[in-house]
MIZAGU-365909 format. One line per 5 residues: for each residue x negated, y, z negated of N, C-alpha, C. Coordinates in pm, whole numbers, plus 50000, padded with zeros to 5 digits. Last residue first. Layout:
REM MIZAGU-365909
X/Y/Z/X/Y/Z/X/Y/Z | ...
This chain:
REM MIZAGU-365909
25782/19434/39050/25673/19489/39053/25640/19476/38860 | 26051/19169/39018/25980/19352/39026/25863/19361/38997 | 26319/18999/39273/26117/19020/39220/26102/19147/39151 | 26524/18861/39277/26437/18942/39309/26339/18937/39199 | 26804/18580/39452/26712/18653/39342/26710/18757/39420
27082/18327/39458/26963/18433/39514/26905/18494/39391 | 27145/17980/39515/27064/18054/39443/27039/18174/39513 | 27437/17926/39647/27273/17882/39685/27224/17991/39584 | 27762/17714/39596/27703/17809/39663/27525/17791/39624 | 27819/17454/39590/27905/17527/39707/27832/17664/39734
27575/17293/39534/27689/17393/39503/27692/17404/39641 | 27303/17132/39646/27362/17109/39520/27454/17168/39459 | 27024/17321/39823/27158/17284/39815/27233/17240/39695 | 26846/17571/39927/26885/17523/39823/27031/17464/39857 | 26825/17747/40176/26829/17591/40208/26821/17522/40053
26929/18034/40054/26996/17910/40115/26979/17788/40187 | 26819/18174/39880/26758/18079/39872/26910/17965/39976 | 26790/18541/39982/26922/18427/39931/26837/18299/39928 | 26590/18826/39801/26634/18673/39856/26749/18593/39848 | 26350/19061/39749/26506/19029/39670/26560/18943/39799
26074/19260/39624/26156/19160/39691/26266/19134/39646 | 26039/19447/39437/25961/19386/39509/25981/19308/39623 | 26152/19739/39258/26157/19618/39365/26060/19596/39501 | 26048/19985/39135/25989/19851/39097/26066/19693/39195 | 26246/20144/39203/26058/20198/39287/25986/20037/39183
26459/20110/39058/26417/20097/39247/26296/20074/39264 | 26546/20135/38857/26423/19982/38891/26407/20007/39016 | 26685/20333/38826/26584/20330/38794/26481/20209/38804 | 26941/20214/38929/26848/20317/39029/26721/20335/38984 | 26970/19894/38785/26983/19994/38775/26911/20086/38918
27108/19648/39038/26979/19703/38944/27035/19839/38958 | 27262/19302/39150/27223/19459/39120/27152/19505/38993 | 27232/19010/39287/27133/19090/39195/27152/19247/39199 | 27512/18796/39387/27442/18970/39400/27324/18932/39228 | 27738/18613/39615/27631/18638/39456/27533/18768/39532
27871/18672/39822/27960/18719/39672/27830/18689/39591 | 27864/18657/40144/27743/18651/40073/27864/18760/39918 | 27981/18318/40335/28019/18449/40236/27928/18518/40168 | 27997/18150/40636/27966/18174/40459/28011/18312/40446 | 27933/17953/40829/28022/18002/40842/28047/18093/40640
27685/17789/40906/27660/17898/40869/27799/17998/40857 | 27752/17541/41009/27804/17604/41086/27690/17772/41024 | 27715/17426/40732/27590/17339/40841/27612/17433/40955 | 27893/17516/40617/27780/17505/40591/27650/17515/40673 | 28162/17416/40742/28112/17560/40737/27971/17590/40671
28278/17190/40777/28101/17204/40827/28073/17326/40803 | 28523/17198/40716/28487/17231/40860/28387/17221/40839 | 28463/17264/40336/28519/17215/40461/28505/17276/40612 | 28339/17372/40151/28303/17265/40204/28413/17193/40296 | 28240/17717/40216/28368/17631/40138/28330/17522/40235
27981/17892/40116/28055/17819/40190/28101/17697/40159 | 27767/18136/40008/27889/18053/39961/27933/18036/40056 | 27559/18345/40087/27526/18267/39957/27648/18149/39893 | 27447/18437/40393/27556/18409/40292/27477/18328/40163 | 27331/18671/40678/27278/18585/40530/27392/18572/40471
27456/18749/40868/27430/18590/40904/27383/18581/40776 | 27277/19069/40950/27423/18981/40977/27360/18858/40933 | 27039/19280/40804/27117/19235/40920/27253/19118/40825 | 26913/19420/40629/27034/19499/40671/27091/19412/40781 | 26685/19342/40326/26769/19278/40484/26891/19371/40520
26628/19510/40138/26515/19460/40224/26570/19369/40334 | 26858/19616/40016/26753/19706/40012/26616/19660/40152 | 27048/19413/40039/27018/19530/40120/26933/19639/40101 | 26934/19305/39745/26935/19216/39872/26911/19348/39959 | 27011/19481/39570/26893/19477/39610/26896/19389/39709
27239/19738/39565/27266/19574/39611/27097/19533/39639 | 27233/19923/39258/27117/19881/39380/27221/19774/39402 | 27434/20186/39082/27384/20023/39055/27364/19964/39265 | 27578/20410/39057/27449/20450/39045/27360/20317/39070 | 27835/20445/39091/27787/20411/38934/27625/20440/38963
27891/20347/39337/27900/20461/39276/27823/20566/39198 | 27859/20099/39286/27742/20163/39368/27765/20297/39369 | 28077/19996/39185/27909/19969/39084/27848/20063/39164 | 28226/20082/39334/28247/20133/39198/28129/20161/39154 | 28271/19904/39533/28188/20039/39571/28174/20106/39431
28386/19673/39404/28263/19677/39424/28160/19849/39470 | 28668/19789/39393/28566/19790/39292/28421/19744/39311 | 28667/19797/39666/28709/19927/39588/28590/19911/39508 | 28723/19505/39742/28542/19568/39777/28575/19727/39722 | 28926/19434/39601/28774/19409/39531/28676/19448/39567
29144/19598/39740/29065/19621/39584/28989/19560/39543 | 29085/19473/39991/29052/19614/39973/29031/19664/39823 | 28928/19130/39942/29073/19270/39938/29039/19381/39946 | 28815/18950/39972/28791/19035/40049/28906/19145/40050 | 28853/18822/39740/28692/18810/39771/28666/18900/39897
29125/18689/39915/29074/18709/39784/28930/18718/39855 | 29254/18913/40188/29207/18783/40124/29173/18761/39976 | 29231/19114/40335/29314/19108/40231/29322/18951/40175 | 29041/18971/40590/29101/19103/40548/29196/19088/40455 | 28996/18760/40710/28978/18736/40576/29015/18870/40515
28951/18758/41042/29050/18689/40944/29045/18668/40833 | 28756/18976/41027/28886/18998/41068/28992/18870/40976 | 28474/18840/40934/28580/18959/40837/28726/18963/40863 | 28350/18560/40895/28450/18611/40972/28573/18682/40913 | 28121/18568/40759/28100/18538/40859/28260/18582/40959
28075/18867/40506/28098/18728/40568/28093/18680/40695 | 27910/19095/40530/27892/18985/40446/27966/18874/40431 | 27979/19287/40721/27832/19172/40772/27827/19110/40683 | 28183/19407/40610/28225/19302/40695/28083/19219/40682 | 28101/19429/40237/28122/19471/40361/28138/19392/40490
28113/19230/40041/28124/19399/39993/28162/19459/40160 | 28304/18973/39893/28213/19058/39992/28191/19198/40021 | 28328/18865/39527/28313/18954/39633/28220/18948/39748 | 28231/18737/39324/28372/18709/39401/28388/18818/39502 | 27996/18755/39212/28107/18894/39181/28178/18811/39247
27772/18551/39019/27890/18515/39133/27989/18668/39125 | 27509/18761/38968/27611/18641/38961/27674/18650/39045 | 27356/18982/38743/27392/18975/38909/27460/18821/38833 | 27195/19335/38668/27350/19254/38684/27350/19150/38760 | 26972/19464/38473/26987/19384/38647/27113/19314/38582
26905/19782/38376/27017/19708/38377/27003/19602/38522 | 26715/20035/38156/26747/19978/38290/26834/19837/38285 | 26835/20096/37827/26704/20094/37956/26770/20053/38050 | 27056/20257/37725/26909/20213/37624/26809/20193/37712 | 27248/20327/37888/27180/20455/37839/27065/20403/37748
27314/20071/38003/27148/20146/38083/27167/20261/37979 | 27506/20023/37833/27369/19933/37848/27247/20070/37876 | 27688/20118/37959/27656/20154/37842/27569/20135/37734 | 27695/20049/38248/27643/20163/38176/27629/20172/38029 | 27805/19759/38170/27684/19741/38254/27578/19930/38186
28010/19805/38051/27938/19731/37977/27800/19776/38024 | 28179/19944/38234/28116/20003/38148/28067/19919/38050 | 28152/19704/38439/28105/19827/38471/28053/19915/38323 | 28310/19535/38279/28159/19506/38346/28079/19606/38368 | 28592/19684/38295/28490/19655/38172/28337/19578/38217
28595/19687/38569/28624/19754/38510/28532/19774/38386 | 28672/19391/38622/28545/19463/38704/28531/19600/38627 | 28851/19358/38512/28749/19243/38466/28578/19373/38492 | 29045/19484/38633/29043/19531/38479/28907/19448/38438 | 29030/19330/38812/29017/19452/38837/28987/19508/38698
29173/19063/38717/29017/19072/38786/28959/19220/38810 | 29419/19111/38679/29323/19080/38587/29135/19071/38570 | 29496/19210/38895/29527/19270/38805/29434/19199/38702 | 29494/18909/39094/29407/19099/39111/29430/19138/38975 | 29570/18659/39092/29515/18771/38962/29410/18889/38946
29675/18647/39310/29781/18629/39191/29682/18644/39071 | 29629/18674/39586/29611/18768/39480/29684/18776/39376 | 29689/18506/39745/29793/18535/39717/29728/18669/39620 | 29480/18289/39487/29541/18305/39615/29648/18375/39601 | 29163/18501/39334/29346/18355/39369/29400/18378/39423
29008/18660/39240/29151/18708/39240/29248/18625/39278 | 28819/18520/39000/28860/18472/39140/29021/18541/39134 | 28553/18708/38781/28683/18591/38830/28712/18633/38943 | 28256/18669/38815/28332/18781/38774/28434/18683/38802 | 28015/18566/38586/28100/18497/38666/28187/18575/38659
27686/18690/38502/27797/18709/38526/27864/18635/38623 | 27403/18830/38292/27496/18709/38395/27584/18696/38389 | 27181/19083/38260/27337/19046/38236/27379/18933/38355 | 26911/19199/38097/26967/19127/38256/27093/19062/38160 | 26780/19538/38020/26889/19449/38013/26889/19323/38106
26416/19604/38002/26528/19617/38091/26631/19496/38012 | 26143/19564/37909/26145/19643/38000/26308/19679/38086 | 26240/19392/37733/26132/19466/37673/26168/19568/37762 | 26542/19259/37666/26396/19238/37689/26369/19339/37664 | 26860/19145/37614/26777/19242/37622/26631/19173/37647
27123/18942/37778/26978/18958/37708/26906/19063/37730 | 27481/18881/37815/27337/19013/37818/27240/18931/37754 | 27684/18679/38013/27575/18642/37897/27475/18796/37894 | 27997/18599/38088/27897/18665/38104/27830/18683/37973 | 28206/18432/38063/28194/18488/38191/28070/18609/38169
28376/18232/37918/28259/18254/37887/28179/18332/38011 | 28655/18314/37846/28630/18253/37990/28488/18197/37985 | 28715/18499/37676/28755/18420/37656/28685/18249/37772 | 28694/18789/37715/28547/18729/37675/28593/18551/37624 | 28868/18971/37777/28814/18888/37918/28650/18783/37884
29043/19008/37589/29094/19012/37624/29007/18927/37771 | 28798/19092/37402/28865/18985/37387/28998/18942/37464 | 28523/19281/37555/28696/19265/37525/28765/19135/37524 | 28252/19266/37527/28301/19348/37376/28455/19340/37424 | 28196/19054/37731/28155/19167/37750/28215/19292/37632
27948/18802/37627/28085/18847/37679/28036/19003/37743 | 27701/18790/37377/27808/18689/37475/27983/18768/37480 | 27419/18902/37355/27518/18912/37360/27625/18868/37406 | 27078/18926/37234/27162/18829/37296/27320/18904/37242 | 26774/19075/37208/26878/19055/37147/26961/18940/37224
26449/19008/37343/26536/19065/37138/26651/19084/37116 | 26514/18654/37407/26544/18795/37428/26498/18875/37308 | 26165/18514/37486/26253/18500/37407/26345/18664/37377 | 26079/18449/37844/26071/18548/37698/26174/18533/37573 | 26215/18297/37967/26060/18256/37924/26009/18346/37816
26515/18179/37961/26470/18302/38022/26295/18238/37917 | 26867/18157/38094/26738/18108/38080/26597/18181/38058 | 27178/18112/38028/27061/18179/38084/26972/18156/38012 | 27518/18003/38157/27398/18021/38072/27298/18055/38126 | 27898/18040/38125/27752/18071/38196/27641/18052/38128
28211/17935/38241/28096/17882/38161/27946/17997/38226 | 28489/17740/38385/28384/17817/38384/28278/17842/38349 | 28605/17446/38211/28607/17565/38338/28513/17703/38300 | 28571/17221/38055/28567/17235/38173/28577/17338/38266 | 28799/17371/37811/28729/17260/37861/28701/17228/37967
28867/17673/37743/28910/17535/37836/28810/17518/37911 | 28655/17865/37634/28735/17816/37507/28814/17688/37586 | 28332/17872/37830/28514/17924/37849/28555/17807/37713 | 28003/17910/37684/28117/17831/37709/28234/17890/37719 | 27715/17998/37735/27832/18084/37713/27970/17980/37756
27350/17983/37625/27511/17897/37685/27587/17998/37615 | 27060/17998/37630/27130/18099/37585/27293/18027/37672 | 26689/17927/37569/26844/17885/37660/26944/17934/37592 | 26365/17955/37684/26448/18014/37579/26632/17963/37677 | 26148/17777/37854/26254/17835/37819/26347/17854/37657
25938/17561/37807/25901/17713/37806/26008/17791/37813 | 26045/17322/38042/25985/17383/37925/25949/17526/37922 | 26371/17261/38160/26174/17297/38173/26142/17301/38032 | 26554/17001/37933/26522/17121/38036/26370/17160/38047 | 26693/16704/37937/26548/16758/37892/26529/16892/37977
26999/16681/37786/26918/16721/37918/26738/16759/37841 | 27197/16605/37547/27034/16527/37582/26947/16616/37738 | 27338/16843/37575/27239/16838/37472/27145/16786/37462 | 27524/16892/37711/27453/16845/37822/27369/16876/37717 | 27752/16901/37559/27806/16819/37687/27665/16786/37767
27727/17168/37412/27737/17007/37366/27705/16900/37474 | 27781/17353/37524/27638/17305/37515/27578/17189/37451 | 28035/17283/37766/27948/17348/37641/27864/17339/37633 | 28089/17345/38115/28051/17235/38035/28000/17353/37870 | 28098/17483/38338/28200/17361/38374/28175/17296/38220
27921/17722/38495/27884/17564/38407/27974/17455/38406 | 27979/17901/38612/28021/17814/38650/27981/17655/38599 | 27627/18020/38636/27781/18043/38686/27804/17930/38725 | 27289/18107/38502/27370/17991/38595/27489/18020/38543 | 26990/18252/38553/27134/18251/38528/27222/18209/38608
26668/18267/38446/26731/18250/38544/26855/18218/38482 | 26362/18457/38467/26473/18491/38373/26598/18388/38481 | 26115/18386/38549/26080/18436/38451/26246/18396/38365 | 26070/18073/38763/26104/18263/38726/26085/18246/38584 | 25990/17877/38885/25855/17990/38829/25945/18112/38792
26095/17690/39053/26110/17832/39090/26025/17903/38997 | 26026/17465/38970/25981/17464/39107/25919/17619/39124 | 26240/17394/38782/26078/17385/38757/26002/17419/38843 | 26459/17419/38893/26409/17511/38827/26315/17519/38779 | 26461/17185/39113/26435/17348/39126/26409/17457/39049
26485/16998/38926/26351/16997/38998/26362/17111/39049 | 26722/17023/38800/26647/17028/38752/26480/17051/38817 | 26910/16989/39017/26872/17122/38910/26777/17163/38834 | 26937/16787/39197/26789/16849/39200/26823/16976/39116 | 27232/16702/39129/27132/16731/39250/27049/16820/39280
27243/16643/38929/27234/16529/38950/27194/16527/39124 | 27301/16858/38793/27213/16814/38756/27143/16636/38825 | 27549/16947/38890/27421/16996/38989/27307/16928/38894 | 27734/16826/38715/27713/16733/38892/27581/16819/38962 | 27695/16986/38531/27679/16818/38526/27682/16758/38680
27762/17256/38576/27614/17179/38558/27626/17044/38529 | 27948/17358/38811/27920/17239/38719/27821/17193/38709 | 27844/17552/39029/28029/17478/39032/27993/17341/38952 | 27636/17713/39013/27595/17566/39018/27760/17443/39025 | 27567/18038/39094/27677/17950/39106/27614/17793/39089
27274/18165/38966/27307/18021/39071/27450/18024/39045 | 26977/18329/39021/27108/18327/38938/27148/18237/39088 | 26623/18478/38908/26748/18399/38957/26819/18368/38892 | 26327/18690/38878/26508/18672/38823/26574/18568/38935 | 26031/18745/38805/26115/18712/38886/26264/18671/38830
25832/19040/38716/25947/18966/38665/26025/18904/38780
């Protein structure tokens, strides 16, 4: 089973840079896009691959946020949100069951500047979490998307000045240790432990072209998919977003 997931910051402008030719390219099985920007109205004529099953999660305002997923198996179930109407307003995350495992896509929110919506984002991370477990007591669980998070200094390029930042607060990498608590894989660090991989850089200064980035998209997995990872990747010479496709592979 290969899995990808994309920040695309608007499927109408990433369609216009190579969305389409990468996802025909990539051969996955299951892939999930953050940050649509759009209903499923809005992009109805798109001719997508073929062979997909397509699953859209629209925010109720127009234009913001949004997730959809893709997937070659048709799910046996489908679920949009996460069961609290209190954070299922945003369209911020899509479950599909399968055969062998849950995969859940997810746009966790942006604590904003100033941390003017820690409190809402914490409570976000919160219910994800027990969405995420209450899942795995049926089977295994891959989570992944944009978290808005760096989990540890080697995941951005420059920790010191981003300490209490959004995406780097002490309460979002809290709640990030939560999932790992919880029992839930960063599969990336399962097979790279060094410095310098990101998956997001803000388009200013060249921070791109600098490698000056952030690594906030994640593939986590239940503990029980361990001994089935195969691989797990940032695709960062993908361009077309602010941020780059990552995945994994299972056995």
């Amino acid at each position: 089973m290969k899995l990808l997931s994309w920040n695309v910051n608007g499927v109408r402008a990433a369609l216009g840079k190579g969305l389409l030719d990468w996802m025909n390219a990539s051969k996955a099985d299951v892939i999930t896009l953050q940050e649509v920007k759009a209903t499923a109205g809005d992009v109805q004529g798109v001719t997508w691959p073929k062979g997909y099953e397509l699953v859209w999660n629209a925010a109720q305002k127009k234009g913001y946020s949004g997730t959809a997923l893709f997937s070659r198996k048709k799910p046996l179930s489908v679920t949009l949100g996460l069961g609290s109407p209190e954070h299922d307003a945003e369209g911020r995350a899509i479950t599909a069951e399968f055969d062998e495992c849950h995969v859940v896509g997810v746009y966790v929110p942006n604590a904003q500047p100033e941390l003017a919506r820690l409190g809402f984002r914490q409570a976000w991370d919160k219910a994800l979490l027990a969405h995420a477990k209450k899942l795995e007591k049926k089977k295994p669980v891959l989570f992944c998307g944009d978290l808005n998070v760096a989990h540890e200094e080697i995941d951005l390029a420059r920790p010191k000045e981003n300490v209490g930042n959004p995406g780097f607060s002490d309460e979002e990498r809290a709640g990030f240790r939560d999932y790992l608590a919880a029992g839930f894989i960063d599969t990336f660090r399962q097979f790279e432990k060094g410095a310098g991989h990101y998956s997001w850089w803000t388009y200013r200064a060249n921070a791109r072209a600098n490698n000056v980035g952030w690594r906030i998209d994640y593939v986590m997995a239940s503990a029980a998919l361990k001994p089935r990872l195969k691989r797990a990747w940032i695709e960062s010479d993908v361009h077309g977003s602010d941020h780059c496709p990552v995945g994994v592979e299972l056995k």
